[in-house]
py3Dmol code that shows the C-alpha trace and the ligand (Angstrom):
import py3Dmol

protein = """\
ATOM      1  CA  UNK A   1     101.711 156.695 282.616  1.00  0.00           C
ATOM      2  CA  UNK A   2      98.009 157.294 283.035  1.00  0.00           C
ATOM      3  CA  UNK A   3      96.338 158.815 285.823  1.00  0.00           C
ATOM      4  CA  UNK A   4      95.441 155.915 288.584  1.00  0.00           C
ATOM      5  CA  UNK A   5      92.011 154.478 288.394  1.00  0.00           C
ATOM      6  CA  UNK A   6      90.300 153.347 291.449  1.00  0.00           C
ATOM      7  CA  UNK A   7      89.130 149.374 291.489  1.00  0.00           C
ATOM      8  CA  UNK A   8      87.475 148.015 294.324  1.00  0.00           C
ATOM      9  CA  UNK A   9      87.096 144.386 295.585  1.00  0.00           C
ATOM     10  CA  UNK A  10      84.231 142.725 297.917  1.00  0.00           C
ATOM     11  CA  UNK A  11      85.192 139.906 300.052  1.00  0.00           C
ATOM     12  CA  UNK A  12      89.130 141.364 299.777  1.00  0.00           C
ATOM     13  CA  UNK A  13      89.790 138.853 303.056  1.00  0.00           C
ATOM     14  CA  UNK A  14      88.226 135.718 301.336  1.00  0.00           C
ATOM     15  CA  UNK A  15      90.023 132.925 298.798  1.00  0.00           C
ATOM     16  CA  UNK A  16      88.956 134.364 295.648  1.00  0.00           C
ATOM     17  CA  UNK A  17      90.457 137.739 296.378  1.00  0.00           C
ATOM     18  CA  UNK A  18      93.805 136.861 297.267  1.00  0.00           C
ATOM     19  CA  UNK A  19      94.261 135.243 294.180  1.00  0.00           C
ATOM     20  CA  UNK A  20      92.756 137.843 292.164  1.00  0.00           C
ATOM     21  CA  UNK A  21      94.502 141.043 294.095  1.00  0.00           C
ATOM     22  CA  UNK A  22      98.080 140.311 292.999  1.00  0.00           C
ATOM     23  CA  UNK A  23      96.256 140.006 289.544  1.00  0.00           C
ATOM     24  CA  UNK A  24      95.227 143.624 289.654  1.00  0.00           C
ATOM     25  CA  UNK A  25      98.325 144.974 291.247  1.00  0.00           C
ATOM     26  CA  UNK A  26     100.640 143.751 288.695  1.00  0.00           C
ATOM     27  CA  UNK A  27      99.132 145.226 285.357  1.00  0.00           C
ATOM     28  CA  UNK A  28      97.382 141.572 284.347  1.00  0.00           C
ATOM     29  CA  UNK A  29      93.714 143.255 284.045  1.00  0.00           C
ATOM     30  CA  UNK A  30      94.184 146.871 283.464  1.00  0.00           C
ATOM     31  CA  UNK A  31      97.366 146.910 281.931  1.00  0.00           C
ATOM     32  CA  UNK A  32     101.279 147.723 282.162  1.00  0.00           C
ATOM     33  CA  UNK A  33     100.568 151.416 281.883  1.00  0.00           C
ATOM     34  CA  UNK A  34      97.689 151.911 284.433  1.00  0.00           C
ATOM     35  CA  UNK A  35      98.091 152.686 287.709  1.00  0.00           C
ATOM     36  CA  UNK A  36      95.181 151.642 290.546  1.00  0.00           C
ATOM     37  CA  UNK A  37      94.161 152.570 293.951  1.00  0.00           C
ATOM     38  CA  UNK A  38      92.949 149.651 296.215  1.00  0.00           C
ATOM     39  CA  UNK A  39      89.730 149.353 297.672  1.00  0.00           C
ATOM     40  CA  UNK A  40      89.418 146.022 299.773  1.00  0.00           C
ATOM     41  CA  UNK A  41      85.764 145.803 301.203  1.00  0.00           C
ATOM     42  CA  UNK A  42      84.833 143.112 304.040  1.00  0.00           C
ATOM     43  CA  UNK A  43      82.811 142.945 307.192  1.00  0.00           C
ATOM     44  CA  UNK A  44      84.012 143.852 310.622  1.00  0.00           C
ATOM     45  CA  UNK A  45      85.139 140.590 311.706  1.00  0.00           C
ATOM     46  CA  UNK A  46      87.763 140.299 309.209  1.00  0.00           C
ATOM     47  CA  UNK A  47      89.692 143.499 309.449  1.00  0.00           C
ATOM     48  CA  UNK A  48      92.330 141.745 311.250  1.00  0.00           C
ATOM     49  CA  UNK A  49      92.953 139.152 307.965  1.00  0.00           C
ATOM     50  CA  UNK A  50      92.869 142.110 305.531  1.00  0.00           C
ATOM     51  CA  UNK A  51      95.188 143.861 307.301  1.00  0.00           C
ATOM     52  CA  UNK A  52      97.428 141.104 306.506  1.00  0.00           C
ATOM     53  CA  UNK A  53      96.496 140.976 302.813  1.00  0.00           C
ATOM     54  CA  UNK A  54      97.764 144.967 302.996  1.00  0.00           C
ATOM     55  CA  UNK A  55     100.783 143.999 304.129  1.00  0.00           C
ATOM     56  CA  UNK A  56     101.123 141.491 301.517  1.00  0.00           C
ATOM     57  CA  UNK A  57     100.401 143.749 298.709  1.00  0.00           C
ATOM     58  CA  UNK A  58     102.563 146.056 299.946  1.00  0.00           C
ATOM     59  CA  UNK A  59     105.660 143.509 300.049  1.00  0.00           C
ATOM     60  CA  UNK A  60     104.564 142.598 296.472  1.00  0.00           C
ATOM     61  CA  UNK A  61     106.438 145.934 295.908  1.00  0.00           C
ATOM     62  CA  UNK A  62     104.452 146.543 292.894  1.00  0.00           C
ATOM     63  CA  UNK A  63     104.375 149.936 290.952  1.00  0.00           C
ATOM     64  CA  UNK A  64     101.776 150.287 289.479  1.00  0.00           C
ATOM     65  CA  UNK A  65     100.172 149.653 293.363  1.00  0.00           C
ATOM     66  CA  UNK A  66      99.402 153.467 294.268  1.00  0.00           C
ATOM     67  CA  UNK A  67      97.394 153.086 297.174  1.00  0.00           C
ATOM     68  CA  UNK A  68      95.447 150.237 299.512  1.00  0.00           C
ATOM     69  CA  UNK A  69      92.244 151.159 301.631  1.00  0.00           C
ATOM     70  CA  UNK A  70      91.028 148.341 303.468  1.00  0.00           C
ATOM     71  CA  UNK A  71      87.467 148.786 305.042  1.00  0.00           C
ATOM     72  CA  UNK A  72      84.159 147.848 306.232  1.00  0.00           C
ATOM     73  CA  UNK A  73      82.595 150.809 305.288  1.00  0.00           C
ATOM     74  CA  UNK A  74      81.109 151.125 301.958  1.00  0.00           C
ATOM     75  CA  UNK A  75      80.703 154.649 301.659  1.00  0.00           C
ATOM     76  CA  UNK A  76      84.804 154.683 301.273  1.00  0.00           C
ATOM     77  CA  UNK A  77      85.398 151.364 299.567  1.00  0.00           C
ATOM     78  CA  UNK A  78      82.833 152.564 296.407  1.00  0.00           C
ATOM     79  CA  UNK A  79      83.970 156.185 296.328  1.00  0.00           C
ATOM     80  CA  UNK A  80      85.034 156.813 292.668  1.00  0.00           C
ATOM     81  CA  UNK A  81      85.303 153.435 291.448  1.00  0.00           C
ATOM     82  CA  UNK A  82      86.012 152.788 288.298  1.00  0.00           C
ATOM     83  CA  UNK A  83      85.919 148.886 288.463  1.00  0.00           C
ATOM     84  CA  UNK A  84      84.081 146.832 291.092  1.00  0.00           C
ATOM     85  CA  UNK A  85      84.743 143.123 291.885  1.00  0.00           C
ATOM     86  CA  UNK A  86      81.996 142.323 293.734  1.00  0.00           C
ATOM     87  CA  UNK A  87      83.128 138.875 295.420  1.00  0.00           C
ATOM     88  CA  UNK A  88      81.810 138.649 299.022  1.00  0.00           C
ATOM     89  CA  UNK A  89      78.412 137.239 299.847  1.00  0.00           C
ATOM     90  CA  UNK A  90      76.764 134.997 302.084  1.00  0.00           C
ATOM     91  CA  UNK A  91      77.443 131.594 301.445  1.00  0.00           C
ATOM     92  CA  UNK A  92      74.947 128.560 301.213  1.00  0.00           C
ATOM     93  CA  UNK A  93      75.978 126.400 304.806  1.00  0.00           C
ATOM     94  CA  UNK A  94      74.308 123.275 305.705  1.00  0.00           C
ATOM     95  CA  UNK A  95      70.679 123.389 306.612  1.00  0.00           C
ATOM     96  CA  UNK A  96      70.186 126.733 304.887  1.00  0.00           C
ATOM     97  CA  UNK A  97      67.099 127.272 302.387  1.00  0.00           C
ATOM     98  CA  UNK A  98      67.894 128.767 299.368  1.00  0.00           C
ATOM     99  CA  UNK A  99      65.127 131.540 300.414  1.00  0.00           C
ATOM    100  CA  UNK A 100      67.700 132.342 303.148  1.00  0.00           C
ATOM    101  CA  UNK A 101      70.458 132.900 300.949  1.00  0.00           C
ATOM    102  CA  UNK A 102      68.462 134.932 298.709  1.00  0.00           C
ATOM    103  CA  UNK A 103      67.667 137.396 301.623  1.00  0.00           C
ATOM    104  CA  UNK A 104      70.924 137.121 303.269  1.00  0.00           C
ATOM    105  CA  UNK A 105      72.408 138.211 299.595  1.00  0.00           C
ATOM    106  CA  UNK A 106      69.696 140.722 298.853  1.00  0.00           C
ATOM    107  CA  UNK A 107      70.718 142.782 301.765  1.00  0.00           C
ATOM    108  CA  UNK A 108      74.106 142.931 300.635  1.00  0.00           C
ATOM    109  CA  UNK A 109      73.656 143.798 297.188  1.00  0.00           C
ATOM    110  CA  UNK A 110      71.170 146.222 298.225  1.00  0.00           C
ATOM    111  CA  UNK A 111      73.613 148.200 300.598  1.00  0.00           C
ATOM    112  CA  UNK A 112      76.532 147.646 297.785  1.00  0.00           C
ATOM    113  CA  UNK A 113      74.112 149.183 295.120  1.00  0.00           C
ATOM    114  CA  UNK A 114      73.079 151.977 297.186  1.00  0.00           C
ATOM    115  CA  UNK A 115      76.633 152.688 297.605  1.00  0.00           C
ATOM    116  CA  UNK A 116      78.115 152.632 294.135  1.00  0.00           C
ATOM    117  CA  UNK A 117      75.122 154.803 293.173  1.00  0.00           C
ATOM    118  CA  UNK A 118      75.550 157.576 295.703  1.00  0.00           C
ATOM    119  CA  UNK A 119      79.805 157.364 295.745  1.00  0.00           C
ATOM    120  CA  UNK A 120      81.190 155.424 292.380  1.00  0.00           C
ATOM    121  CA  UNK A 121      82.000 157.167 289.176  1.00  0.00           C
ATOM    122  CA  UNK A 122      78.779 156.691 286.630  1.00  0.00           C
ATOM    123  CA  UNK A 123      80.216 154.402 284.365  1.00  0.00           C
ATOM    124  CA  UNK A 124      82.123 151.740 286.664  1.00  0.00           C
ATOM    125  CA  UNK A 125      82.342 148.483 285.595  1.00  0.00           C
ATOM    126  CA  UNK A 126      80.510 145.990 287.695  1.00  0.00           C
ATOM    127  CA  UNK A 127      81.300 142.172 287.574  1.00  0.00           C
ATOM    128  CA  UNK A 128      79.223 140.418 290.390  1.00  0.00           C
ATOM    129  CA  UNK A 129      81.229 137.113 291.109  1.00  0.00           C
ATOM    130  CA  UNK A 130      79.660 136.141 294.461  1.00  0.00           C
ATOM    131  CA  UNK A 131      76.610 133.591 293.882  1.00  0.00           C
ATOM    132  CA  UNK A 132      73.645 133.515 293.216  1.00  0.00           C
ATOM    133  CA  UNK A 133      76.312 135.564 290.716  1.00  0.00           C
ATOM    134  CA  UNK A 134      72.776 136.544 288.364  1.00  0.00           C
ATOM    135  CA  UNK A 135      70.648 137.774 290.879  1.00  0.00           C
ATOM    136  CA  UNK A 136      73.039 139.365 292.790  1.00  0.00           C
ATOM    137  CA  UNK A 137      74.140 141.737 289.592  1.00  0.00           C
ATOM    138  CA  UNK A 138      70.393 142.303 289.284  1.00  0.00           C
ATOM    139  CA  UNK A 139      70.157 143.560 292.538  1.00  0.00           C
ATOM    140  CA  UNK A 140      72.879 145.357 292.769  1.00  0.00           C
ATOM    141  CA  UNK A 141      71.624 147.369 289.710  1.00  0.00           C
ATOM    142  CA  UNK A 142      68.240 147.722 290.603  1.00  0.00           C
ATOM    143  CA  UNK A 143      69.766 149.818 293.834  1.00  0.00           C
ATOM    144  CA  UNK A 144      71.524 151.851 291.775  1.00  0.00           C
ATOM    145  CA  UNK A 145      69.240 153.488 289.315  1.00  0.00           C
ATOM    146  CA  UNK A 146      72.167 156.197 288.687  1.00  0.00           C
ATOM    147  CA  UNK A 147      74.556 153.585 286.681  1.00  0.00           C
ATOM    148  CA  UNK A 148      73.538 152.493 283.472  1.00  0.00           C
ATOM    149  CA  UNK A 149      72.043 148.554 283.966  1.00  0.00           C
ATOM    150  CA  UNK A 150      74.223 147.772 281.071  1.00  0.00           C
ATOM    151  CA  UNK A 151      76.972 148.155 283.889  1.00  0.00           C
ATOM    152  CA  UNK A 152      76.193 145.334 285.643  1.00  0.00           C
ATOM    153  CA  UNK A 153      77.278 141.891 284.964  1.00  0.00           C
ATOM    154  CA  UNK A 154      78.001 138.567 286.281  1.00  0.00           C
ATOM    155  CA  UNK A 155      80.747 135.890 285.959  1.00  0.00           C
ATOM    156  CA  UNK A 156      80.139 132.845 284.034  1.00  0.00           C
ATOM    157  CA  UNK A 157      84.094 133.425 282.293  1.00  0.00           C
ATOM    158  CA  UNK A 158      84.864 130.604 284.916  1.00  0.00           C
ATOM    159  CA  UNK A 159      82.585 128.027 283.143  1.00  0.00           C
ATOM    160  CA  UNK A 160      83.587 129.372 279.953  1.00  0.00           C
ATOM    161  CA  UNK A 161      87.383 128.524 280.752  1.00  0.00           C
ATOM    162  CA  UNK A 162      86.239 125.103 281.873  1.00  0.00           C
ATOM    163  CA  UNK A 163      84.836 124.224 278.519  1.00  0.00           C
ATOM    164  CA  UNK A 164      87.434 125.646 276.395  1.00  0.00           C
ATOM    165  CA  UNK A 165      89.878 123.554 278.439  1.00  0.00           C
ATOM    166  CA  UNK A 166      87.986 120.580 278.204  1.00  0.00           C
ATOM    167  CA  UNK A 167      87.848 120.625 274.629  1.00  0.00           C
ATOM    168  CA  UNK A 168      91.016 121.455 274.222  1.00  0.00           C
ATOM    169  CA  UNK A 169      91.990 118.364 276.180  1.00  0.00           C
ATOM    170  CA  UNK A 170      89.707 116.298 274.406  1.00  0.00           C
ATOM    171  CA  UNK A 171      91.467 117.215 271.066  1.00  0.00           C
ATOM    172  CA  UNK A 172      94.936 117.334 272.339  1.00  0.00           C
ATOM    173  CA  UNK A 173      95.557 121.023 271.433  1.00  0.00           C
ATOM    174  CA  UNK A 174      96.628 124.174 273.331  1.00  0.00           C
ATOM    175  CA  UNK A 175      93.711 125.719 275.099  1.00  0.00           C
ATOM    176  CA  UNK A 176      94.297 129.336 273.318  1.00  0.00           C
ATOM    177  CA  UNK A 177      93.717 127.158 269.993  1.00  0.00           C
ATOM    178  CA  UNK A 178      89.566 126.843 271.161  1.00  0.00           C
ATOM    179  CA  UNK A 179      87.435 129.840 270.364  1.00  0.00           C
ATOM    180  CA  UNK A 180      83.813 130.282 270.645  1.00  0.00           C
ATOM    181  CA  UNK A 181      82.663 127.796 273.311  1.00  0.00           C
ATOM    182  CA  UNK A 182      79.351 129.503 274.390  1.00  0.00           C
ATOM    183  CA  UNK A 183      78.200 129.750 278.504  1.00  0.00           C
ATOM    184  CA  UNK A 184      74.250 129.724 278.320  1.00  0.00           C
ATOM    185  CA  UNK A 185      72.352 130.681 281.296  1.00  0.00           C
ATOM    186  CA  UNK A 186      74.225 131.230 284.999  1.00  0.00           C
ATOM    187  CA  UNK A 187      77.236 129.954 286.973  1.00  0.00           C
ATOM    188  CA  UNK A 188      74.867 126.778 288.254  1.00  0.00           C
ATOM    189  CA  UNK A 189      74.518 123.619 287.410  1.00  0.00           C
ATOM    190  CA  UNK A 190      71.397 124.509 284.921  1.00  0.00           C
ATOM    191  CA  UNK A 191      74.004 126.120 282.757  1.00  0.00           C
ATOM    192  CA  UNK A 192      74.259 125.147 279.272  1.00  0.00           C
ATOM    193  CA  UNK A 193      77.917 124.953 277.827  1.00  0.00           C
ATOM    194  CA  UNK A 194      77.451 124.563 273.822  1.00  0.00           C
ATOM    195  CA  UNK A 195      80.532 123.961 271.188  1.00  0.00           C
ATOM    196  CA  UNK A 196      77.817 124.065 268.515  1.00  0.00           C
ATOM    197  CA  UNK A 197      79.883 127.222 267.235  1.00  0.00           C
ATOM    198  CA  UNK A 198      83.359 126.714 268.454  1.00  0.00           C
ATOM    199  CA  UNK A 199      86.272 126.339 266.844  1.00  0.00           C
ATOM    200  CA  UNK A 200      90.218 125.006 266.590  1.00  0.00           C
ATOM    201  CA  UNK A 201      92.456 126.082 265.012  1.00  0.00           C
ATOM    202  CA  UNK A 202      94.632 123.107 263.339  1.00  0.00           C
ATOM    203  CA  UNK A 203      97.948 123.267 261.358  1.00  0.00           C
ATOM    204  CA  UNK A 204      96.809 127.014 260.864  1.00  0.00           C
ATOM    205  CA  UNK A 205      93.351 126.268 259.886  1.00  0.00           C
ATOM    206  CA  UNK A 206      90.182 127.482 261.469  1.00  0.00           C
ATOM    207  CA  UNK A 207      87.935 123.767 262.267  1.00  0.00           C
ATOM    208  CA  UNK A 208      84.305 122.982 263.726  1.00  0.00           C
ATOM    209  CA  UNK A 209      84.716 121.858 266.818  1.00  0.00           C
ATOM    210  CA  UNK A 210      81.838 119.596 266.602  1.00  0.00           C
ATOM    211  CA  UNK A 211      82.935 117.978 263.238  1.00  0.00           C
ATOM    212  CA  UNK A 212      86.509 117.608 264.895  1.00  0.00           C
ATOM    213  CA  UNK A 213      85.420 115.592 268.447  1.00  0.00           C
ATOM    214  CA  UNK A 214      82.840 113.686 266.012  1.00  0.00           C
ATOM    215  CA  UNK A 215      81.319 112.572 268.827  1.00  0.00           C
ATOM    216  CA  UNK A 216      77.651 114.118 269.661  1.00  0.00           C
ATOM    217  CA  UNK A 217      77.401 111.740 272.944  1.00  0.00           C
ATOM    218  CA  UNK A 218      80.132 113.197 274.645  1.00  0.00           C
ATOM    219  CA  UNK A 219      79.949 116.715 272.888  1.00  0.00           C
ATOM    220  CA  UNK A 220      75.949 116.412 273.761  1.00  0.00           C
ATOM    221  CA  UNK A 221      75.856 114.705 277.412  1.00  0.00           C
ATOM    222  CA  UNK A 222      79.339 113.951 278.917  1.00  0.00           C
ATOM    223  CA  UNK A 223      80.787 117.480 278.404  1.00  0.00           C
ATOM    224  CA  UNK A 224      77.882 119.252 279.223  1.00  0.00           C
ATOM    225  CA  UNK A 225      77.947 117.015 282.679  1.00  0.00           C
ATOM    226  CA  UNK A 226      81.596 117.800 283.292  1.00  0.00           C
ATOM    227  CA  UNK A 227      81.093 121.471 283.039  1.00  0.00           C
ATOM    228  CA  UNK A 228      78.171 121.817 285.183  1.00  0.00           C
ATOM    229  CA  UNK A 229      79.781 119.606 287.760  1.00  0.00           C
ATOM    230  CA  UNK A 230      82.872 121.279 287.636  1.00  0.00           C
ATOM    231  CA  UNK A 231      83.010 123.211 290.637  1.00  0.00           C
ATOM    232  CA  UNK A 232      81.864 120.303 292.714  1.00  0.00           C
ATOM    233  CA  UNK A 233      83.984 118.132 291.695  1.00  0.00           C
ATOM    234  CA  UNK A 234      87.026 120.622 292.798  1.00  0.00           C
ATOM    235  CA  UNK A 235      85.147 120.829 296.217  1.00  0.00           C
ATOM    236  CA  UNK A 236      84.806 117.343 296.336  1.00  0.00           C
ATOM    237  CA  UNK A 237      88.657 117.201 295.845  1.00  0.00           C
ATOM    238  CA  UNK A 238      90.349 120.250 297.106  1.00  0.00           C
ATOM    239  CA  UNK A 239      87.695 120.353 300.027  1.00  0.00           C
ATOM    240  CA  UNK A 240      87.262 124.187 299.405  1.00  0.00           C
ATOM    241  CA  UNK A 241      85.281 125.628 296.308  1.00  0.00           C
ATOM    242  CA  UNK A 242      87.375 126.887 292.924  1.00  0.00           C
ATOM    243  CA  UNK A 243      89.312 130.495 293.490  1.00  0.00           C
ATOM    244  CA  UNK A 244      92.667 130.274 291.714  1.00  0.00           C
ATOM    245  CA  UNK A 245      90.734 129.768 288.406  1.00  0.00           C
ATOM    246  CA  UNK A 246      87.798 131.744 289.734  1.00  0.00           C
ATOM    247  CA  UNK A 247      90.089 134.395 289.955  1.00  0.00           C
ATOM    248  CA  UNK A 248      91.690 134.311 287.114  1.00  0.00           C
ATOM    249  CA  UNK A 249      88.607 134.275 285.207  1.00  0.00           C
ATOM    250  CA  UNK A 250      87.164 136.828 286.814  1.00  0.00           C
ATOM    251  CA  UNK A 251      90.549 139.143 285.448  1.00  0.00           C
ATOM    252  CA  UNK A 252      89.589 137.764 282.324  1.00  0.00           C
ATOM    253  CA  UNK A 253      86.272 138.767 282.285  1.00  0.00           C
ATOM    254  CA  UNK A 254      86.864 142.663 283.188  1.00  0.00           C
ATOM    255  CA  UNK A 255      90.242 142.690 280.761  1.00  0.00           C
ATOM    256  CA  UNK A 256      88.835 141.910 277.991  1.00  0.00           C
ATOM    257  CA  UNK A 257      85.269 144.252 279.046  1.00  0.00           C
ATOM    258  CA  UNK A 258      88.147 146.927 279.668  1.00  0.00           C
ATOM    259  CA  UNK A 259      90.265 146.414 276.961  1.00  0.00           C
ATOM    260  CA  UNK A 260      88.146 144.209 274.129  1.00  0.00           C
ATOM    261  CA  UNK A 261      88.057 141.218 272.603  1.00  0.00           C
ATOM    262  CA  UNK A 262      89.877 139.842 269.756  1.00  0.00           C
ATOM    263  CA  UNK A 263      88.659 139.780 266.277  1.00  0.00           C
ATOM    264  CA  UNK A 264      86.437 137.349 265.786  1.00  0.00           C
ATOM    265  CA  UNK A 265      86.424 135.740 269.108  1.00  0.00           C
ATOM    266  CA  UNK A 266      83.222 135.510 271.526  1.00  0.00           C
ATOM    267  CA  UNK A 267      83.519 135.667 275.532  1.00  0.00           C
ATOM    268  CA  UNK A 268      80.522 134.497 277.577  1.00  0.00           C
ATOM    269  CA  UNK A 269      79.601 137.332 280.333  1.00  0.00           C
ATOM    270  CA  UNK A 270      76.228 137.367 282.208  1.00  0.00           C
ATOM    271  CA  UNK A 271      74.541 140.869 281.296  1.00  0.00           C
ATOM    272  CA  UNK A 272      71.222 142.221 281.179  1.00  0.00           C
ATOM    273  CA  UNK A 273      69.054 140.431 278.461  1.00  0.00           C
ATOM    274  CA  UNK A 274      67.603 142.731 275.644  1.00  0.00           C
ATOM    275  CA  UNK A 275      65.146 139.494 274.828  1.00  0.00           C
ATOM    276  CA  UNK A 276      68.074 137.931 272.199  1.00  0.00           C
ATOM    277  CA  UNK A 277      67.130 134.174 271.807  1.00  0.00           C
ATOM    278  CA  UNK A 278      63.627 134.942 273.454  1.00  0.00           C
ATOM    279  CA  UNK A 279      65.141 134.832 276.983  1.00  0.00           C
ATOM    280  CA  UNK A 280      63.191 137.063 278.925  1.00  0.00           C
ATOM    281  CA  UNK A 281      63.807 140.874 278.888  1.00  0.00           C
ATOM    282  CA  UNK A 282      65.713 142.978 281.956  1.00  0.00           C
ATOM    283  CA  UNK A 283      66.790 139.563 283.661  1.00  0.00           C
ATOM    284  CA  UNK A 284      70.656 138.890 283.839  1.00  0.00           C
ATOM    285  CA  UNK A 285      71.577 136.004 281.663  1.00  0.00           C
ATOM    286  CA  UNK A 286      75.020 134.780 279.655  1.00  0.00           C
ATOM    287  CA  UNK A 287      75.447 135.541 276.444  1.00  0.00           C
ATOM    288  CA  UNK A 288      78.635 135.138 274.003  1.00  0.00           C
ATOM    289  CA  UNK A 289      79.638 138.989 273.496  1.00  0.00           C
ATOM    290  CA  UNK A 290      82.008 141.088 271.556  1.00  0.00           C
ATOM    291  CA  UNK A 291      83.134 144.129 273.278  1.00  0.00           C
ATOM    292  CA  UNK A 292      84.548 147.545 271.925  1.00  0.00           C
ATOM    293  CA  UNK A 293      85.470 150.585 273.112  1.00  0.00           C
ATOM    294  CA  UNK A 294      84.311 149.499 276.556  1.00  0.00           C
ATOM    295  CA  UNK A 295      80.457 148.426 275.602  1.00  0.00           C
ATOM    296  CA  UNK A 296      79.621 144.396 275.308  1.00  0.00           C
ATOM    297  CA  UNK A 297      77.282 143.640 272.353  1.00  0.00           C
ATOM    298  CA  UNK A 298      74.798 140.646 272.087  1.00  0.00           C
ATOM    299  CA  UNK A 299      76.444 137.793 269.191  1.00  0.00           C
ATOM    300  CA  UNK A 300      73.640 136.893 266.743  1.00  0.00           C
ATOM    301  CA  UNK A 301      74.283 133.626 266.423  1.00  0.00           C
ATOM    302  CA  UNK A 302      72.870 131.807 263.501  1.00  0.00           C
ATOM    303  CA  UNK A 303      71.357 128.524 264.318  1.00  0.00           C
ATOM    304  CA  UNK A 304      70.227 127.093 261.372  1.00  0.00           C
ATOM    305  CA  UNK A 305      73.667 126.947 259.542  1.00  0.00           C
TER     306      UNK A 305
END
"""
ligand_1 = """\
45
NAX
P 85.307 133.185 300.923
O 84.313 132.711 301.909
O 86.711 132.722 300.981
O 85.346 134.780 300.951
C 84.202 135.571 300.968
C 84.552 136.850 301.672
O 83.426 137.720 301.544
C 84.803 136.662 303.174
O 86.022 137.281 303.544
C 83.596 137.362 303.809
O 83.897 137.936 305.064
C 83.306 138.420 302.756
N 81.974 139.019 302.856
C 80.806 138.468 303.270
N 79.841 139.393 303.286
C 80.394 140.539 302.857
C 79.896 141.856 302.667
N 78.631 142.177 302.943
N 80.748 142.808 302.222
C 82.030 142.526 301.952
N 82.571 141.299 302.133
C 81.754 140.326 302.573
O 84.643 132.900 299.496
P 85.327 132.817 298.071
O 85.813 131.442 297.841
O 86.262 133.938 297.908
O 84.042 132.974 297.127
C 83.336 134.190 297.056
C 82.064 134.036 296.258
O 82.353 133.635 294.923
C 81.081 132.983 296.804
O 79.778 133.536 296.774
C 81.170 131.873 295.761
O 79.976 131.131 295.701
C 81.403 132.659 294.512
N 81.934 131.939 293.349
C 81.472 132.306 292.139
C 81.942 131.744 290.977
C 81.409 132.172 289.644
O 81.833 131.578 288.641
N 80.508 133.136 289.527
C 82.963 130.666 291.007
C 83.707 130.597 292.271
C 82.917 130.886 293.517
O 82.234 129.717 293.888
"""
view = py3Dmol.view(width=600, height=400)
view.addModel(protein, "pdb")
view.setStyle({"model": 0}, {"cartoon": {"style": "trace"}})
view.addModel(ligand_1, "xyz")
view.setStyle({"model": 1}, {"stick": {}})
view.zoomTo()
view.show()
């Protein structure tokens, strides 16, 4: 058994966390064989609900669970973190400008930056899932001049899910037999799902996804629609916004930026852009990636095959 690593999570009171903390506890992101300390960071009011979410995870009676420190303080939740879920941040409520949100957020990802650069280890892993998810990880980095930018990176592994599930359902297959669907942009509705390069695997062989659905108005204008709308259309229903499936793609996202990805397969993660596809340099943007040994790399995809 490996030495415990220390992973902490924003917002540890709110939906999204209390789906993703048993996640974490039981081996599903890390692994079998690592051990993990427990940071849980919310705000004062909500000391009282995370104290109940401690006693939760410690009924889980989970091994590889060595320690829980709740707090409000994040001088303690970011010291030596190897991992931060950065969930918690000020959401949009009625009557509130989007200018607002942007300064409510920029204060918080200010103090969170400042805090993993003083107190986390120098190469954490940062996955900003709390919206606006770009900007936030943007933020957060620019605070923390310390921690390599490539460090920082947002969640748009939700939408990516979304898609592959949707095509999968469209074709009648098992989800895990989709590969490649692309997430262009951010986790918002000007997000750009594309299949152009995806593909299902069929009575063992590898097929286009586009030649398979054969269908460029629904691949083209109907998909694209669903996926954008996705997350309102499970508020519209559920009356609350996505966090099972937020949460499990945000353990998604960090396994396979921890662990790898598969040969041959592309995830989508929002990271800083290097100016691939002529989106502008040093803003955070989602690209399909490979990762290895711990480092994501830009796919090259080739359009005009
Ligand atoms: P909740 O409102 O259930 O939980 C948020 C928690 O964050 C609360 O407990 C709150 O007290 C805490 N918080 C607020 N400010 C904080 C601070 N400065 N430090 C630490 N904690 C703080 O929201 P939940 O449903 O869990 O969603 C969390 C965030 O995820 C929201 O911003 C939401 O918009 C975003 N989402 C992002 C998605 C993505 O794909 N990138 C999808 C799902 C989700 O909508």
């Amino acid at each position: 058994m490996s030495e415990p690593i220390t992973v902490v999570v924003t917002g540890a009171a709110g939906q999204i966390a209390y789906s993703l903390l048993y996640q974490l506890a039981a081996g599903m992101v890390f692994g079998p064989n690592q051990p993990i300390n427990l940071h849980l960071l919310d705000i004062p009011v909500m000391m009282k609900v995370l104290d109940g979410v401690v006693m939760e995870l410690e009924d889980l009676a989970l091994p590889l669970l060595k320690a829980i420190v709740p707090t409000a303080d994040p001088a303690v939740a970011f010291k030596d973190v190897a991992a931060a879920f950065l969930v918690g941040s000020m959401p949009r409520r009625e009557g509130m400008e989007r200018k607002d949100l942007l300064a409510a957020n920029v204060e918080i990802f200010k103090v969170q930056g400042e805090a993993l650069n003083k107190y986390a280890r120098k190469d954490v892993k940062v996955l900003v899932v709390g919206n606006p998810a770009n900007t936030n990880a943007l933020i957060c980095s620019h605070y923390a001049p310390s921690i390599p930018k490539q460090n920082f990176t947002a969640m748009t592994r939700l939408d990516q899910n979304r898609a592959q599930a949707a095509v999968a359902s469209r074709l009648n297959v098992q989800v895990d037999k989709v590969k490649n669907v692309i997430i262009w942009g951010n986790h918002s509705s000007t997000q750009y799902p594309d299949t152009a390069h995806a593909t299902v695997t069929l009575e063992g062989s590898t097929k286009s996804v586009p030649t398979e659905i054969n269908n460029e108005d629904w691949l083209n204008n109907i998909f694209v629609e669903i996926i954008q709308k996705r997350g309102a259309a499970v508020i519209a229903a559920r009356k609350m916004s996505s966090a099972m499936s937020a949460a499990k793609a945000a353990g998604d996202h960090m396994r396979d930026w921890w662990v790898g990805t598969k040969p041959g397969e592309w995830i989508s993660m929002g990271v800083l852009s290097d100016g691939s596809y002529g989106i502008p340099k040093d803003i955070v943007f989602s690209f399909p990636v490979t990762v290895e040994n711990g480092q994501y790399k830009i796919v090259q995809v080739n359009f005009s095959s």
